[in-house]
C-alpha positions in Angstrom: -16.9 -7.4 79.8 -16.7 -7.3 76.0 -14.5 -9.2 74.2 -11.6 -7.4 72.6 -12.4 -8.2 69.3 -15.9 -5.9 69.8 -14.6 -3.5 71.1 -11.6 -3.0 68.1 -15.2 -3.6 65.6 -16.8 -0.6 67.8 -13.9 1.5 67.5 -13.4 1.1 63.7 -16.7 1.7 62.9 -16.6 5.2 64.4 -13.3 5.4 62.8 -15.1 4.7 59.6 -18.0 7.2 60.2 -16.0 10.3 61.3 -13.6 9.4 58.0 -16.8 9.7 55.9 -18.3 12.1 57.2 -15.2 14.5 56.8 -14.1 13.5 53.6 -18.4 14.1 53.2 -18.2 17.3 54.3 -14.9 18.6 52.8 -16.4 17.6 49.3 -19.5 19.4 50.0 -17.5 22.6 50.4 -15.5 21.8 47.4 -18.6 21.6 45.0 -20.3 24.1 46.9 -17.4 26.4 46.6 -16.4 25.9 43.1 -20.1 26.6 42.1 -21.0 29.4 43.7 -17.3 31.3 42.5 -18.7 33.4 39.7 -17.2 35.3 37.4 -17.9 38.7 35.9 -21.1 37.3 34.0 -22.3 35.2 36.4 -21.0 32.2 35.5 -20.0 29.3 37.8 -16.5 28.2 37.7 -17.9 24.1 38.6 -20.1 24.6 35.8 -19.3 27.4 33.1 -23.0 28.1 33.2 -25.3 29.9 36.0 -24.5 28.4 39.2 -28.7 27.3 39.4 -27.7 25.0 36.5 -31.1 22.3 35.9 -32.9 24.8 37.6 -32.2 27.7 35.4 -34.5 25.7 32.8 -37.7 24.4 35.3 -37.4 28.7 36.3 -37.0 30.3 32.9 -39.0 28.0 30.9 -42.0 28.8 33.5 -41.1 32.3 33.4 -41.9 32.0 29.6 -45.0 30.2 30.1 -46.0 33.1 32.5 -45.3 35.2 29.8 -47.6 34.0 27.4 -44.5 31.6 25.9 -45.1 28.2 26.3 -44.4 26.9 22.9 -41.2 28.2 22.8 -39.8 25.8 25.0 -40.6 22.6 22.6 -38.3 25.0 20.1 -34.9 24.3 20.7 -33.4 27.1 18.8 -35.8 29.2 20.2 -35.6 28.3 23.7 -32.2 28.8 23.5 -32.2 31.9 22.1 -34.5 33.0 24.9 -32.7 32.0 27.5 -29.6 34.4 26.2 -31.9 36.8 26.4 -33.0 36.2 29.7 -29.5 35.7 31.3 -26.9 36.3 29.0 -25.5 36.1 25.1 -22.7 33.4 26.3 -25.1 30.9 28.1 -24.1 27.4 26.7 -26.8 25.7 25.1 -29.8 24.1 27.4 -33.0 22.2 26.6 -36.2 21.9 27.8 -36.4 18.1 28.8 -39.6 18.1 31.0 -43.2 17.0 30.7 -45.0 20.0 30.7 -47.0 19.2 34.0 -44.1 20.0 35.8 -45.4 23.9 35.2 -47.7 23.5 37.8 -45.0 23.6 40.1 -42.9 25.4 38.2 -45.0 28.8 37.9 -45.6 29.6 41.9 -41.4 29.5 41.6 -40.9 31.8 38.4 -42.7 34.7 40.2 -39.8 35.1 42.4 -36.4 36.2 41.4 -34.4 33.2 40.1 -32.1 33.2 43.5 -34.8 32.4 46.4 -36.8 30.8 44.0 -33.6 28.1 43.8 -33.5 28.4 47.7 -37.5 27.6 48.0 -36.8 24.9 45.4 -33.6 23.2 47.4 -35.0 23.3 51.0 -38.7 22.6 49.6 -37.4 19.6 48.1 -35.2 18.1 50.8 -38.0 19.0 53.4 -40.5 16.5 51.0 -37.6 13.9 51.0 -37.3 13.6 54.6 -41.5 13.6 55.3 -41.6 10.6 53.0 -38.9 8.8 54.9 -40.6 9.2 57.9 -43.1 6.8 57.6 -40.2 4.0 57.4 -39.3 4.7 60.8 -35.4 4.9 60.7 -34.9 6.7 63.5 -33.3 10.1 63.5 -29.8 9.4 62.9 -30.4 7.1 59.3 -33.0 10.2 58.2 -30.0 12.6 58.8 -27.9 10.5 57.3 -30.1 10.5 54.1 -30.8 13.6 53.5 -27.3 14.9 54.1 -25.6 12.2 52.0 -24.0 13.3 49.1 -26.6 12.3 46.6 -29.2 15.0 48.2 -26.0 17.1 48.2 -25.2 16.4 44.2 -28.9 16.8 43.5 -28.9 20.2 45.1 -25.5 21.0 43.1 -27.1 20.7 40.1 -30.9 22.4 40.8 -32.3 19.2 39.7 -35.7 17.3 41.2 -33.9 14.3 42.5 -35.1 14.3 46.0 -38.7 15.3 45.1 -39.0 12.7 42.5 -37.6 9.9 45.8 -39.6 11.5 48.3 -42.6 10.8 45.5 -41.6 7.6 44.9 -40.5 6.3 48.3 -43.0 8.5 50.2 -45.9 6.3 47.7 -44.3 3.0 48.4 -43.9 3.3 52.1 -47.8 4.8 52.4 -49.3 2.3 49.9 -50.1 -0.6 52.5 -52.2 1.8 54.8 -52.5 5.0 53.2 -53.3 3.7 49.7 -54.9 6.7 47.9 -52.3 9.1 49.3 -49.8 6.5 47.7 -51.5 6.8 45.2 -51.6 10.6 44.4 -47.9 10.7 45.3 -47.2 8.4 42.2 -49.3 10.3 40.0 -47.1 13.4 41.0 -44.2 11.3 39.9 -45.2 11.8 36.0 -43.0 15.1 35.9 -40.5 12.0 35.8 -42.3 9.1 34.8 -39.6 7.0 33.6 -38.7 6.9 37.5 -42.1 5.3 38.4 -41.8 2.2 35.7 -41.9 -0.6 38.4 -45.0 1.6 40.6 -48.1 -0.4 38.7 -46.4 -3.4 39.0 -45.6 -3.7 42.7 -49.3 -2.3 43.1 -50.4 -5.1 41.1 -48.5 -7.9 42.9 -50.0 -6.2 46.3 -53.6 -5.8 44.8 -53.7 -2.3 45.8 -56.2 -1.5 43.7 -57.1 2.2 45.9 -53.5 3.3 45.3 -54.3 2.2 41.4 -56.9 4.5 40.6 -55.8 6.9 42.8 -52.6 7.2 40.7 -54.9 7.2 37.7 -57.0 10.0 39.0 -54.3 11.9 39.8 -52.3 11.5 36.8 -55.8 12.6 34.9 -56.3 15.7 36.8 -53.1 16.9 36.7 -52.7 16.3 32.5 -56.4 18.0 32.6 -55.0 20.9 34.5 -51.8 21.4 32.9 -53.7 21.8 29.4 -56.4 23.9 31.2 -53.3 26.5 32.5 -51.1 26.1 29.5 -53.1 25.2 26.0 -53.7 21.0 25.7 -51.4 21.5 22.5 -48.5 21.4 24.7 -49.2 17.6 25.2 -48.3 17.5 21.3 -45.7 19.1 21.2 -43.9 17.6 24.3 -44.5 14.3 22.2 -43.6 15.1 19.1 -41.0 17.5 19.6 -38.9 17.0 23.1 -39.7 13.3 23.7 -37.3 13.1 20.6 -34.6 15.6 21.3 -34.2 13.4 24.5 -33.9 10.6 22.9 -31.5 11.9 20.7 -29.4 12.7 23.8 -30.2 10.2 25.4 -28.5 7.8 22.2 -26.1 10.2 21.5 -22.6 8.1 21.3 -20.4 7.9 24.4 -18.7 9.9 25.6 -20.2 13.4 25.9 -20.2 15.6 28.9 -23.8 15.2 30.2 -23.2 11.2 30.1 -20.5 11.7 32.8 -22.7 11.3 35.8 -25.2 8.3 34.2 -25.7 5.4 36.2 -27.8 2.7 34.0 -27.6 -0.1 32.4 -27.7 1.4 28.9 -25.4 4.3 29.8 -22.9 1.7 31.4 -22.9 -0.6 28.6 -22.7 2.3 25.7 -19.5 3.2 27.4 -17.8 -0.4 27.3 -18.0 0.0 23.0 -21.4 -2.1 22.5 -23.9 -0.9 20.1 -27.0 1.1 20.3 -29.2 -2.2 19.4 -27.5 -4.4 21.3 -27.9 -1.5 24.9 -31.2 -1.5 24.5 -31.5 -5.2 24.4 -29.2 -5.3 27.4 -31.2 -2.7 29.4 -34.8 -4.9 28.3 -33.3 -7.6 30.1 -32.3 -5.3 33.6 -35.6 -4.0 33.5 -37.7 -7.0 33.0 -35.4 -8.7 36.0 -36.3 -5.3 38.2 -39.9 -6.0 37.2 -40.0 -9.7 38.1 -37.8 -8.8 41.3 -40.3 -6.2 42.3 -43.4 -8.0 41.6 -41.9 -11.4 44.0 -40.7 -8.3 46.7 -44.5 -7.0 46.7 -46.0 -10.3 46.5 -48.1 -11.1 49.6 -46.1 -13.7 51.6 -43.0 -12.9 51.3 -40.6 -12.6 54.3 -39.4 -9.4 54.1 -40.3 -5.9 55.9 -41.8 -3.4 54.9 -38.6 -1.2 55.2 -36.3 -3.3 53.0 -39.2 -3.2 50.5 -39.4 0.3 50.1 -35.7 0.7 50.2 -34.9 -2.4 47.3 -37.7 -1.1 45.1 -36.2 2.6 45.2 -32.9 0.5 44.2 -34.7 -1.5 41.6 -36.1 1.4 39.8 -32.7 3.0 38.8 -31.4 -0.5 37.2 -35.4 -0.8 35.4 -34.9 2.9 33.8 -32.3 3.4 30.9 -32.2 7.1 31.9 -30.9 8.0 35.2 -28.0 9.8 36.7 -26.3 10.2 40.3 -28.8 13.2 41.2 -31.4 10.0 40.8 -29.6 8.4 42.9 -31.2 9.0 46.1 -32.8 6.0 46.5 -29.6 4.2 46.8 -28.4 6.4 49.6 -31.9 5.7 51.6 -31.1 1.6 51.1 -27.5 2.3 52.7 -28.3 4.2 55.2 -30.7 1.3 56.7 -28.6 -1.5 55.4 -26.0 0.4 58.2 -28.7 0.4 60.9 -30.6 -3.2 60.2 -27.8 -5.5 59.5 -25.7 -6.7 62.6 -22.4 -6.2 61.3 -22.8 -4.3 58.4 -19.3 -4.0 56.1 -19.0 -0.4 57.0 -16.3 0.3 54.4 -18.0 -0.9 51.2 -21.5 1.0 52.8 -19.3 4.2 53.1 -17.8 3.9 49.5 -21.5 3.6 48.0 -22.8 6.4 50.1 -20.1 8.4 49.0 -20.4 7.4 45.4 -22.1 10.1 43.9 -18.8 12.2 44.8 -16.4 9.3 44.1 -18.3 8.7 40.7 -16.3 12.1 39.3 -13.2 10.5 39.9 -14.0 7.6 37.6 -16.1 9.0 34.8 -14.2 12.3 34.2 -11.3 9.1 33.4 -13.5 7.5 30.8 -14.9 4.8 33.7 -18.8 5.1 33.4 -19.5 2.1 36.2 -21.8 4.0 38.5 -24.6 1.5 37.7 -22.3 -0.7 39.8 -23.7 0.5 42.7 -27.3 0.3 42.4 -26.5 -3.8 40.8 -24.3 -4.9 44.2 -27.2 -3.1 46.5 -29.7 -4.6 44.9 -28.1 -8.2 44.9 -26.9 -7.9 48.5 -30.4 -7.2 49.7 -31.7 -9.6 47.5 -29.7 -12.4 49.0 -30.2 -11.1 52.5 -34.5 -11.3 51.8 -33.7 -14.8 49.8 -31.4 -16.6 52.7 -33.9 -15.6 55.2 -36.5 -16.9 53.5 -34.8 -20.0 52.8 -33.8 -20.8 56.7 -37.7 -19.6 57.4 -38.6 -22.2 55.2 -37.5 -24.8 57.2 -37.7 -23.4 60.3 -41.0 -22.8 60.5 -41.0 -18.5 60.6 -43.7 -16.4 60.3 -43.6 -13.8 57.6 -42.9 -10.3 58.2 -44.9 -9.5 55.2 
């Protein structure tokens, strides 16, 4: 018979779970809702733009490259101005923010009408995100819980490539042991958002998966090849010269303004508590050369970890290495919670439940003036960190074999 005090744990945990997953659910319906309610131009009353919102500029700015366009989208002024035209006079001002090899997959989409394109872009991506999972072997129940947590929900709220950019880079880690050059052409898909892959050549390197290496290499050639091929190779200079800037202005741009309201790094976090441009980027440097070193001793042959937590920390590691990142990049954070719940023996369900909630919760904070969502990713991080590190310590003396 079980002890009392199990069965009270047993009970509170599905207390805990059917609490989340309501207050999940009703704040789905809230975003979704307040999205889709348009008024008489169009306009979402979440967003006070088209409800597609980051999607309106992967869709329109491909439409333009169909079009014959392409060079008007490293034009600001001119990109905006064609966007009114497309949609209408009162759109508020958007920028193109991509590489341009994200027009490969860009263009199939612009030859539909905007909403199933949207559609074919939401399900499309979610579908990749939960095929990369799948090699990690969670079991049913974590994958659900993935890619219905509120981070794939937030991602799909705002039209943006969050869970194909996971499903790229967690899809690359988990295949890189046994299906290196897959890996390997996953993470040269990753440079539509290469700021995301910064810890990739390094946990290759520490693993001496050279395959997955040139594989990524290959890829990463043929695609840039390609992309000049479809679309003129000057757009490779004008990306450079001309939007690598503009983001960088917005991404310096003092604190607060209204895109900055859903960042979650290091360099967005401490921008917000008053410290300097200089002294941000000095504190991000040292967050991503610790994510670096942590990653490189995670993928180091040896180490007493599996191959599930390494996946799942690394994901975690590479939103504290990047100083541009927001909840929508989040995902990664939601697949490390989701197996913290089903690998640790008595997980604290409550803190778990607050930081797969957090990309809703985060709202609640920043719209105050609190920009602490890089919280998150930091405690995540250092409570897997200390699980791996203990074990290995009690291996150590114990005389364990690695799971490596």
């Amino acid at each position: 018979m079980e002890p009392d005090w199990i069965r009270t744990r047993s009970l509170l945990d599905v207390a805990i779970v059917t609490v989340v997953s309501i207050v999940a659910v009703w704040m789905t319906k809230f975003y979704l809702t307040g999205l889709w309610n348009l008024d008489s131009r169009g306009f979402s009353g979440l967003s006070h733009r088209l409800p597609y919102w980051d999607f309106t500029n992967l869709w329109a700015g491909s439409r333009m490259a169909i079009d014959g366009h392409v060079a008007v989208l490293f034009d600001v002024d001119a990109y905006r101005a064609a966007l009114r035209d497309m949609f209408s006079p009162d759109l508020p001002n958007q920028e193109w923010s991509y590489p341009p090899n994200i027009l490969l997959l860009g263009v199939p989409l612009a030859t539909l009408p905007i909403l199933p394109a949207y559609l074919i872009w939401t399900v499309g991506t979610v579908l990749c995100l939960w095929l990369a999972i799948r090699p990690l072997k969670l079991g049913a129940a974590v994958e659900l819980a993935i890619v219905l947590s509120p981070a794939v929900v937030w991602n799909s709220v705002f039209g943006q490539n969050g869970a194909l950019t996971t499903a790229l880079l967690v899809g690359g880690l988990a295949l890189a042991p046994k299906r290196p050059l897959l890996a390997g052409i996953l993470f040269g898909l990753l440079t539509i958002k290469p700021h995301l892959g910064i810890l990739v050549p390094f946990c290759l390197l520490a693993s001496g998966n050279w395959r997955a290496i040139f594989a990524a290499i290959g890829t990463a050639v043929v695609i840039a090849v390609a992309t000049g091929l479809f679309f003129g190779f000057d757009v490779w200079r004008l990306f450079l010269t001309e939007t690598r800037p503009l983001m960088t202005a917005i991404m310096e741009a003092p604190y607060p303004q209204p895109y900055q309201y859903n960042a979650t790094t290091v360099f967005f976090t401490t921008r917000a508590v008053g410290i300097g441009l200089v002294p941000a980027y000095g504190v991000q440097a040292v967050a991503t050369v610790a994510s670096v070193a942590m990653a490189v001793w995670l993928w180091w042959p040896g180490r007493l970890v599996s191959h599930q937590e390494r996946v799942a920390l690394t994901a975690v590691l590479a939103i504290l290495a990047t100083p541009y990142g927001y909840t929508y990049d989040t995902i990664g954070v939601a697949v490390a919670v989701a197996m913290l719940a089903m690998m640790v023996s008595r997980p604290p369900r409550l803190i778990l439940a607050i930081c797969w909630l957090w990309p809703f919760v985060a709202h609640l904070f920043t719209h105050a003036g609190y920009c602490v969502g890089v919280l998150i990713p930091l405690f995540i991080a250092a409570w897997m960190l200390h699980s791996i590190w203990t074990r290995g310590r009690k291996a150590q003396f114990s005389g364990e074999p690695s799971l490596a």
